[in-house]
ZAVEX-407834 format. One record per residue (C-alpha): residue in three letters; x, y, z. Coordinates in steps of 0.5 Angstrom, whole numbers, plus 500, padded with zeros to 3 digits. Layout:
<atoms>
AlaXYZ...
</atoms>
This chain:
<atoms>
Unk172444171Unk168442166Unk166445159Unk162445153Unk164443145Unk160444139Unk161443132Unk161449127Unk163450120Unk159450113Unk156444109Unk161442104Unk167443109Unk169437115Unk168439121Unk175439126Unk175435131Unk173437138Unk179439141Unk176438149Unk173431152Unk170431159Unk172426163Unk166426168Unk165419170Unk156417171Unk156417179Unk158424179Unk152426177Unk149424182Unk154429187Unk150435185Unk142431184Unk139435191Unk141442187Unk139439180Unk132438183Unk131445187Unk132448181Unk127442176Unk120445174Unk115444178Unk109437175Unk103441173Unk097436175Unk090437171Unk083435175Unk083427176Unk090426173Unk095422177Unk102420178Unk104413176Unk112412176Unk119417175Unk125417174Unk131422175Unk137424172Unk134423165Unk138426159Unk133429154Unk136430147Unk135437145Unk136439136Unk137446135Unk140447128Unk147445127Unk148443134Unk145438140Unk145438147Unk142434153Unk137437158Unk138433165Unk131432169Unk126426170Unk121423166Unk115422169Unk108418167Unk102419169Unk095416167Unk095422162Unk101424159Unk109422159Unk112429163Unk119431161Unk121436167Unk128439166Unk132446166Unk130448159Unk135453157Unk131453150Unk125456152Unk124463149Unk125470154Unk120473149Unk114471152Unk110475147Unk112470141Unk109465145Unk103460143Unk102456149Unk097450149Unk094450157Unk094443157Unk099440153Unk106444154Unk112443150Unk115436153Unk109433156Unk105427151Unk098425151Unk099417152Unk094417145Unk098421142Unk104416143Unk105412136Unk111407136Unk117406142Unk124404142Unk129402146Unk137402144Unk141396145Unk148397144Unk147402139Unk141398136Unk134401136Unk129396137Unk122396137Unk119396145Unk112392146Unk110387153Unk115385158Unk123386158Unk127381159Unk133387158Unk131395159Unk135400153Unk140404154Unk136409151Unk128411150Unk126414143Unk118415143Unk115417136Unk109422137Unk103422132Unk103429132Unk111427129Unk114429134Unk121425136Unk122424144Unk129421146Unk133420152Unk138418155Unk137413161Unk145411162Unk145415168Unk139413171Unk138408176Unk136401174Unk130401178Unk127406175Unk129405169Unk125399169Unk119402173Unk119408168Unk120404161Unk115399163Unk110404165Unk111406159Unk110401155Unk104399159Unk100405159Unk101407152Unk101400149Unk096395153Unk090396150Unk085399155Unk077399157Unk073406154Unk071407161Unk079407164Unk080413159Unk083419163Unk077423160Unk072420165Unk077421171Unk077428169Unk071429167Unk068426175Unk074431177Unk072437173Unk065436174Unk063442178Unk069447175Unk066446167Unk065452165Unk063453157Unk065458153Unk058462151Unk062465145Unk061458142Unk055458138Unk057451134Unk051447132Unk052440136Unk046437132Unk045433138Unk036436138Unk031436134Unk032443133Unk039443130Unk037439125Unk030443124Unk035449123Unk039446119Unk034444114Unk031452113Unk037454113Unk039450106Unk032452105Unk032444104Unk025444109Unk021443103Unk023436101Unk026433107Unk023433114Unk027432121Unk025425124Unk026423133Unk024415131Unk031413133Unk030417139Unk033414144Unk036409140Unk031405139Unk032403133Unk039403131Unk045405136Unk049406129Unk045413126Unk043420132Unk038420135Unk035426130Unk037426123Unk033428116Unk030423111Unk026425104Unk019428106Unk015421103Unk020416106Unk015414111Unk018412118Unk016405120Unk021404113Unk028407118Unk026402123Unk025395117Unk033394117Unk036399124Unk037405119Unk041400113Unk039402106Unk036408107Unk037415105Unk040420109Unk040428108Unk046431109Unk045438105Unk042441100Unk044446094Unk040453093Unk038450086Unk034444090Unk039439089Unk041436095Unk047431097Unk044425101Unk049419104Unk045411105Unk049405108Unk049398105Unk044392108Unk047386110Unk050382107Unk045375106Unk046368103Unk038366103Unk035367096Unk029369100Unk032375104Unk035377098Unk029379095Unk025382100Unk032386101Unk031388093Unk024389093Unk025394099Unk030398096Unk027399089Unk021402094Unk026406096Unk030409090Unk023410087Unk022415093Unk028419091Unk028419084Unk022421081Unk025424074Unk024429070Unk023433077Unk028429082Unk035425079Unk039422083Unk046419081Unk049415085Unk057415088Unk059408091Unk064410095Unk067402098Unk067400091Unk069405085Unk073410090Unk079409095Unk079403100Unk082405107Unk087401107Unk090404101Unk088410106Unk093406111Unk099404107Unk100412104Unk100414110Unk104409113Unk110410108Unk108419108Unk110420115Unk116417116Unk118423111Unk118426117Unk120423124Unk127425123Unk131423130Unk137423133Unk144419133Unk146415139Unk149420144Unk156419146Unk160421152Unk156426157Unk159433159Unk157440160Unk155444167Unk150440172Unk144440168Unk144441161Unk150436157Unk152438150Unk154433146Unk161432142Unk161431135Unk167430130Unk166426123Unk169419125Unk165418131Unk159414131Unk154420135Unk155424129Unk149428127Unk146427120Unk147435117Unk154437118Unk153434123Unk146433118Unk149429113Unk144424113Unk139429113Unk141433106Unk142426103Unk135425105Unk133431101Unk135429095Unk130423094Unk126426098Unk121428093Unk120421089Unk119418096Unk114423097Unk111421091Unk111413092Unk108414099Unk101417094Unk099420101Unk099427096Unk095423090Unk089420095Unk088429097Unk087429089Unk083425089Unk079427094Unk078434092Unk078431085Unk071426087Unk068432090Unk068437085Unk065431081Unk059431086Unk059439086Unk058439078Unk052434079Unk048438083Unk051445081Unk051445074Unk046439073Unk041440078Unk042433080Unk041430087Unk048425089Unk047419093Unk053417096Unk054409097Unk059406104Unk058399107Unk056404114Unk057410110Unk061414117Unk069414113Unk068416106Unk061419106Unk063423112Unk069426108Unk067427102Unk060429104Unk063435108Unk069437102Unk063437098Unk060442103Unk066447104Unk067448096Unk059450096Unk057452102Unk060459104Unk058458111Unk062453112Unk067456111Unk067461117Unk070458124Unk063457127Unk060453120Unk066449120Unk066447127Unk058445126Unk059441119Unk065437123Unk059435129Unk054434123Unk057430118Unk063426122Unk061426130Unk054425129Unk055423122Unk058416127Unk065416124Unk068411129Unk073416131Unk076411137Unk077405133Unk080410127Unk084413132Unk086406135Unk085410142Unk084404147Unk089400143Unk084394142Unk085393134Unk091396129Unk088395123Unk083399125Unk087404125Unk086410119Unk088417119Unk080419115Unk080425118Unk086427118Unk086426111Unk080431111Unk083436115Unk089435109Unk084436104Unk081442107Unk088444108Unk090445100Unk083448099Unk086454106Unk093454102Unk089456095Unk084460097Unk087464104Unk081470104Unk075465104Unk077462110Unk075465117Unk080461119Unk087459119Unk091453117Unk094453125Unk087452127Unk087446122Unk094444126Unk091444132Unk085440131Unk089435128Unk093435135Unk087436139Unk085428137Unk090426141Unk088430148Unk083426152Unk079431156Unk074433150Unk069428148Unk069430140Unk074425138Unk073419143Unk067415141Unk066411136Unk057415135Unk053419139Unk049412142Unk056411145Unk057418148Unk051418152Unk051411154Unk057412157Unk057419161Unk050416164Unk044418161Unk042411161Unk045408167Unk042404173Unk043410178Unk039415177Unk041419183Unk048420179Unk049426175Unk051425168Unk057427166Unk059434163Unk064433158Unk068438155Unk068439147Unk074441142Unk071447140Unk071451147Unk079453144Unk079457151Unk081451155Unk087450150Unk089457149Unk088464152Unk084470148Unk092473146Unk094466142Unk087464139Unk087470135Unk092466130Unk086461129Unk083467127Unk084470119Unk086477119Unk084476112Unk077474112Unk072479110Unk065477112Unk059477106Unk056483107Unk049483110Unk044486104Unk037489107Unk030485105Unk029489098Unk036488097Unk037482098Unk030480093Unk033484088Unk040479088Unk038473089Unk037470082Unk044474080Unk047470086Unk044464083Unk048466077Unk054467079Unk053460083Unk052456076Unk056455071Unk053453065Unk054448060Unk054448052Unk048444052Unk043443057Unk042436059Unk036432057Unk032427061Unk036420060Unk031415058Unk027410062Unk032404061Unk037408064Unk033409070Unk032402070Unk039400070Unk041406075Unk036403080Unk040395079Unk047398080Unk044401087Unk041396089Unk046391087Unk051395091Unk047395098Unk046388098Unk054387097Unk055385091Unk061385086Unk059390079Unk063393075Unk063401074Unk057405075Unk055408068Unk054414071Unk063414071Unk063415064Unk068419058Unk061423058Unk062425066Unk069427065Unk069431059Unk063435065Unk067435069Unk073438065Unk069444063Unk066445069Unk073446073Unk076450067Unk070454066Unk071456074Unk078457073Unk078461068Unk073467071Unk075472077Unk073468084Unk067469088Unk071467096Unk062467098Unk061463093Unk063456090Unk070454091Unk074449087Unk081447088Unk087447083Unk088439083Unk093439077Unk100436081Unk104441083Unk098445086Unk097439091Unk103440096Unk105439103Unk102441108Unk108444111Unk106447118Unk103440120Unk108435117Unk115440118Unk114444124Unk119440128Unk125439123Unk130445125Unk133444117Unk126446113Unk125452118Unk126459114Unk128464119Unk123471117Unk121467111Unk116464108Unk107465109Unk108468116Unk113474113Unk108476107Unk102475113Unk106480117Unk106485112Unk100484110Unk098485116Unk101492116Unk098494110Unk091492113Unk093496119Unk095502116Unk089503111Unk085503116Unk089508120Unk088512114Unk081510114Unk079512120Unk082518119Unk077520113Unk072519117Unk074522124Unk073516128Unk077513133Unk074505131Unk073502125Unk069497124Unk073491123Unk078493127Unk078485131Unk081484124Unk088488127Unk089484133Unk093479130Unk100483128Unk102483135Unk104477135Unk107478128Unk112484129Unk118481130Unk117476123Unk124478121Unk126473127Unk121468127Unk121461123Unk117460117Unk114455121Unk110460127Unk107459131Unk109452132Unk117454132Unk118460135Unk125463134Unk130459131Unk137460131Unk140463125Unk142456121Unk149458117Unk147451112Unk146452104Unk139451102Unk142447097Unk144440100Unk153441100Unk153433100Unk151432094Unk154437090Unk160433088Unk155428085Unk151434081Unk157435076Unk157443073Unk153449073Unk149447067Unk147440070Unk146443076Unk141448073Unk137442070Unk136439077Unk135444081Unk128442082Unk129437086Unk132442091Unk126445092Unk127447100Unk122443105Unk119451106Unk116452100Unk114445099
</atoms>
């Protein structure tokens, strides 16, 4: 007779040793393996998608609270994801509560989305790469979504666990060809079963007309057009086939140097001021290139800045901002914060598919967290190791250099030219920050989607080298959109109503860079998508691929769970009639500008003179020291800029700045901590304040449509979130990601180290470093 052991007991007092051990031997598993594999979940294949190797009798680890328990089933590998398929006793019966993605379940990895594998050895994690001369005993695969997989292979067969850690480590790790990625495989296999959501209306910059339409809508189109020179790619393969230049720039100037040295219009202000992005010349040794270089970029710098009516300052983001691999290394140190893993498992038991692990205090399976020691031991240093990986200083100062820029063109009337070596990393980052602090439209879903395709897909961030989809190059590696989507997190997090969309919109977004049936993060420019879904191939009798784009949420997600994307508190600005909106344009205007002591006056012309070698020393790759523009004279503006926005009420359609002191940039909580059973409040945390709000909402209205003897209000949509939210008193901080977690009987404060804090009154001192993770 088999049975089940789990430890219990608080914190600050040992657990007693576990009073039963099961003396089932391995090869009786397999006594039981043909009803274990009635009752196994069913493989779930997507169009195109193939099975490539398996193995059975795979013990998954599974953490819920205080305890631990095995899940029995197979591990498979297909050409698009790693698949546990087991008899989850975990799953939740409430169904209701459920936020299921379509595509990826809750045990299945994306091949894109595996970080690093290890293999245990005798109890010894090592790092698995190329061939094995000897297979672990156990399979650990961190998730760049920082999930933490771990199964046990003890009892499976050798033979498959050799075919099953090996294609493993092959089909994720190998480096692989563009056109092998399982997006073309489902693509072909879709093609005619595509379906496209006619309520996305997201701007795909891919015409003319997109561009044209942008341009009126900024009210830019009076001093920057639209060109098709580079239609076809014609003349650089880096840069869209459509884009916006300065109205006198002509355009034989585009093609001179393939789109290198010359201006590039991301947006105007409704001031005039426009943000504009150009990306260096190469690099030459020859005196005589060199000059020929000068001499053109002086002609260019003459045609954007034309004072006292258009002043340009310019940002050289490669040499006086961050660098990526600063970039890398933050991030590197950032999320190991977070991949919290189990120990090495100790003797199977349990009932034939799901074993429970036994634990006691001596034994060396035992758990961190009390059965969490190493978890709260963690804890207490985890504030200084979050300091010293600086991830949460390089957000700083990101939103710190957008608000600069901000000031420039909001309070100075200045344009900004913003300076990369190809201006796709930075200068798409800062560039779309700048735009959602200044730009209400880019706050709601459909702006946010449209300023992404504008300024980071068509903008040609090389999201398949900076995601390191194809494995070919790891330097390469950077989490720069990642660490955009964090910034625009802090600016959610601060300022709720402004945005029409959530922070698990954000979190799924993150996510989705990993899926590879969408198209949107999966190639290095738009030059590369289209030549790849065969718009320029041979065969002309071959229809071009239709590939899907992230932005079709309903691929992922049904109409019931995208309701969380969507913010119950956003308030759309309300439409005004053309005499109403003659007579508010310039109070609009007001409210929007923020007036210093003392208007500027134009500097003089040996500062133009200078400006003009800075940018011209900068494009050609040479080492300067800091533009004059980062001077005491620019912070002491900035400072009374940011304190004079702060100190009045906040207009949520009108500029927006974030608090960036220390304690307001925090940890983006629901992406970084939604695995960890520990950091979890039950009914507690933003979710809880949400539903009640939410219930406010709903009552108001109520009231509302009874005054007006109505049936239907007006934003009714607005209501539809709360079903999903009735029960908050039983769900974790962490919704929707963790569902319904069992009630932890653990102290916020970490028992372990309570001895160690001395008395009452030391321990009152401290208590700042016992933050819990919930509200970091």
């Amino acid at each position: 007779m088999l049975g089940k052991g789990v430890v219990g007991g608080g914190g600050g007092t040992k657990a007693p040793k576990p009073s039963f051990v099961s003396y089932v031997r391995p090869e009786e598993i397999h006594t039981n393996e043909k009803e274990v594999t009635e009752k196994e979940v069913t493989l779930h294949l997507l169009p195109g998608e193939q099975l490539l190797c398996e193995a059975s009798t795979v013990l998954k680890y599974v953490q819920e609270d205080s305890c631990q328990h095995g899940v029995y089933g197979r591990l498979v590998c297909t050409d698009f994801k790693i698949a546990f398929l087991g008899d989850d006793e975990s799953a939740l019966d409430n169904d209701e509560t459920q936020f299921k993605n379509k595509v990826i379940g809750e045990n299945d990895i994306t091949l894109h989305c595996v970080d690093q594998i290890y293999g245990v050895f005798d109890e010894k994690k090592k790092t698995l790469f190329g061939q094995l001369k000897k297979y672990p005993e156990k399979l650990i695969i961190h998730c760049k979504d920082l999930r933490v997989f771990q199964f046990c292979l003890r009892y499976t067969k050798e033979e498959e666990v050799k075919r099953i850690v090996s294609g493993i480590i092959h089909h994720t790790q190998a480096p692989k060809l563009l056109k092998r990625l399982f997006l073309f495989s489902y693509a072909t296999a879709a093609q005619n079963n595509t379906v496209t959501d006619p309520k996305n209306h997201t701007v795909m910059f891919d015409t003319l007309k997109d561009w044209c339409w942008e341009l009126e809508r900024t009210k830019g189109n009076m001093k920057y057009k639209a060109v098709s020179v580079n239609e076809g790619y014609k003349v650089c393969e880096r840069l869209p086939a459509y884009f916006v230049v300065p109205t006198p720039l002509p355009e034989e100037n585009v093609q001179r140097f393939q789109g290198h040295g010359i201006p590039i219009w991301c947006w105007s202000c409704h001031n005039g001021s426009a943000l504009l992005k150009m990306s260096a010349l190469p690099k030459e040794q020859d005196d005589g290139i060199l000059q020929i270089q000068k001499s053109f970029l002086d002609g260019i710098y003459k045609t954007i800045h034309r004072p006292p009516y258009e002043i340009v300052k310019t940002e050289d983001l490669s040499s006086n901002f961050l660098s990526l691999q600063e970039i890398q290394t933050a991030y590197s140190k950032f999320k190991q914060l977070f991949l919290i893993g189990f120990p090495s498992p100790p003797p199977y038991c349990g009932s034939d598919h799901t074993a429970t692990l036994l634990f006691s205090p001596s034994s060396a399976y035992q758990l961190p967290s009390d059965n969490s020691t190493e978890f709260w031991d963690t804890d207490i240093k985890w504030f200084s190791l979050l300091e010293s990986s600086s991830w949460l200083d390089i957000i700083r100062r990101c939103l710190k250099k957008a608000i600069e820029i901000t000031e420039c063109m909001e309070a100075q009337n200045m344009n900004v030219l913003l300076l990369e070596e190809n201006a796709s990393d930075l200068c798409c980052l800062i560039s779309s920050l700048v735009q959602l602090m200044m730009d209400p439209h880019c706050r709601t879903r459909i702006g946010f989607q449209s300023l992404i395709q504008k300024e980071w897909v068509m903008g040609g961030h090389c999201f398949l080298d900076r995601c390191n989809h194809l494995r070919q190059n790891d330097k390469e590696e950077v989490p720069v959109f990642l660490l955009f989507l964090d910034c625009v997190w802090q600016l959610v997090h601060q300022h709720p109503p402004a945005f029409e969309f959530t922070e698990t919109y954000l979190t799924v977004l993150s996510d989705s860079l990993y899926i590879p049936i969408f198209s949107t993060f999966f190639f290095n420019s738009p030059h590369q998508k289209d030549t790849n879904m065969g718009r320029e191939g041979q065969d002309t009798q071959s229809k071009p691929l239709n590939l899907l784009t992230v932005w079709d949420w309903s691929v992922q997600f049904e109409p019931k769970a995208q309701t969380l994307l969507k913010n119950p508190l956003y308030v759309e600005k309300p439409k005004l009639d053309k005499g109403q909106r003659k007579g508010m344009r310039f109070k609009h205007q007001r409210q929007l500008s923020l007036p210093l002591t003392q208007s500027k006056s134009s500097p003089k012309r040996g500062f133009f003179r200078e400006e003009t070698d800075h940018l011209i020393k900068n494009l050609l790759g040479k080492r300067i020291s800091k533009l004059i523009n980062s001077s005491d004279e620019l912070q002491d503006n900035f400072r009374e800029f940011y304190d004079s926005w702060h100190s009045k009420s906040t207009d949520y359609h009108g500029l927006l700045l974030p608090h960036i002191e220390g304690p307001e940039i925090k940890v983006w909580a629901q992406r970084y901590l939604r695995w960890i059973p520990e950091a979890q409040i039950l009914g507690g945390g933003q979710v809880a304040t949400l539903s009640k709000l939410l219930e406010m909402m709903e009552e108001v209205q109520s009231l509302q449509e009874k005054i007006d003897e109505r049936h239907h209000s007006q934003q009714a949509p607005q209501a539809e979130a709360p079903c999903l939210l009735r029960n908050s008193a039983r769900l974790s901080s962490l919704f929707p990601f963790a569902l319904l977690q069992r009630h932890s009987s653990k102290p916020v404060l970490p028992t372990s180290g309570w001895k160690a804090l001395g008395d009452e009154d030391d321990l009152a001192k401290r208590e700042d470093e016992f933050v819990d993770l919930g509200d970091v």
